[in-house]
C-alpha positions as a Markdown table, in Angstrom:
| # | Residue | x | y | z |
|---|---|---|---|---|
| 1 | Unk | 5.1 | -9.0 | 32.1 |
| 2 | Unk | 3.5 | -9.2 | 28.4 |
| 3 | Unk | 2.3 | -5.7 | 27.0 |
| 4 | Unk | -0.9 | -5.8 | 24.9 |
| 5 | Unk | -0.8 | -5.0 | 21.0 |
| 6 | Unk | -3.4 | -1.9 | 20.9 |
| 7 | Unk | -3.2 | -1.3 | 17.0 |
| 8 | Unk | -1.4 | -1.3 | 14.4 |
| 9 | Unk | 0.3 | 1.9 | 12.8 |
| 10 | Unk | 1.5 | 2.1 | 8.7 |
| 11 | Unk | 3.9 | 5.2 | 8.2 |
| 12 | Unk | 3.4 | 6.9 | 4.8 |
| 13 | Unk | 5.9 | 9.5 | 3.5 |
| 14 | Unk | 6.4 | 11.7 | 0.3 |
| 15 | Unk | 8.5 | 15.1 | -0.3 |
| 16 | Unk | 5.9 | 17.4 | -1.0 |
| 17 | Unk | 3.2 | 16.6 | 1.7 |
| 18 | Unk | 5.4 | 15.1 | 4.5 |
| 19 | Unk | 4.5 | 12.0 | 6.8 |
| 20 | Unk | 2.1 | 10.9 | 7.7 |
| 21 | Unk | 1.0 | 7.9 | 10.2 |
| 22 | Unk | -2.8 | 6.3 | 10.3 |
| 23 | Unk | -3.5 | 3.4 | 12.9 |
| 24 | Unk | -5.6 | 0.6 | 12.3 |
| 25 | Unk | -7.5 | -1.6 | 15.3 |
| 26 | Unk | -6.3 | -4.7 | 13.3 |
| 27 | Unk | -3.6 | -5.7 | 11.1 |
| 28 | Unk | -5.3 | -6.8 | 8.3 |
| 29 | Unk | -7.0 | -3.5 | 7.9 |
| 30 | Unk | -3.1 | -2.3 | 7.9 |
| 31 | Unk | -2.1 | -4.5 | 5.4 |
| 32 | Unk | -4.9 | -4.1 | 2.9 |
| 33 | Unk | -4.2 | -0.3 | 3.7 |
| 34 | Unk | -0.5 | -0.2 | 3.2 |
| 35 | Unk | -0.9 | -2.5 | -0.2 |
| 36 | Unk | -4.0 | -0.1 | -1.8 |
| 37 | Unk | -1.7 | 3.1 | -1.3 |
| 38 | Unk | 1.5 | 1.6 | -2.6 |
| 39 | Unk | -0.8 | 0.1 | -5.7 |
| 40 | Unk | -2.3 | 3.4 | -6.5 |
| 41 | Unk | 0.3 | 6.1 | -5.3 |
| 42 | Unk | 3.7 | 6.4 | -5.6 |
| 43 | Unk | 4.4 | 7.5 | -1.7 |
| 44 | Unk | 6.7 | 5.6 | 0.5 |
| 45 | Unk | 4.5 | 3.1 | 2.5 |
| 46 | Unk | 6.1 | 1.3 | 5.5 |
| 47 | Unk | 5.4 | -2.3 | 6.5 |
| 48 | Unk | 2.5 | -2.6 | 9.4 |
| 49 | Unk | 4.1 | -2.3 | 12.6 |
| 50 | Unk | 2.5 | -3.1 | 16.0 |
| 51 | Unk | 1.3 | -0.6 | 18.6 |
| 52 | Unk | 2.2 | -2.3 | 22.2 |
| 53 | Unk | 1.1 | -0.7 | 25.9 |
| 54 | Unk | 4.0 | -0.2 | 27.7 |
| 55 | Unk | 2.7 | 1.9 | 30.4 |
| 56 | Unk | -1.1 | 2.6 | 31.3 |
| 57 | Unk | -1.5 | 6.1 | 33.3 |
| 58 | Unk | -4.7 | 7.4 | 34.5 |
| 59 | Unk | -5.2 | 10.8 | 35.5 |
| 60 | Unk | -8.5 | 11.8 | 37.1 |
| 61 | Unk | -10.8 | 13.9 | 34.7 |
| 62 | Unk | -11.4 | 18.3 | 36.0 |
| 63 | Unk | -15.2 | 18.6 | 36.6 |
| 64 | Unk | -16.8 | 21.2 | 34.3 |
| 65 | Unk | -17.7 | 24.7 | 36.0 |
């Protein structure tokens, strides 16, 4: 069984402010991401790395009251 690729996730890290971990639907939005911040900033900025399904659980929703 294949598990989906849901996003795309680019970890960004620096001393002062910590980490930090925005997700993109697609991974050229990751890419031009990751590349702008490591252009313009001097924070450590980790490859795009894939987001993949491994287990799907559903859980019904409480009714409001």
């Amino acid at each position: 069984m294949t598990f989906p690729v849901t996003g795309y996730v680019v970890f960004v890290y620096n001393d002062k402010i910590g980490s930090h971990a925005p997700q993109f639907k697609s991974m050229d939005e990751a890419e031009s991401f990751a590349n702008g911040v490591r252009v313009t900033t001097n924070l450590t900025v980790s490859e795009p790395m894939p987001i993949v399904l491994t287990d799907q659980i559903k859980m019904p929703l409480k009714g409001g009251g």
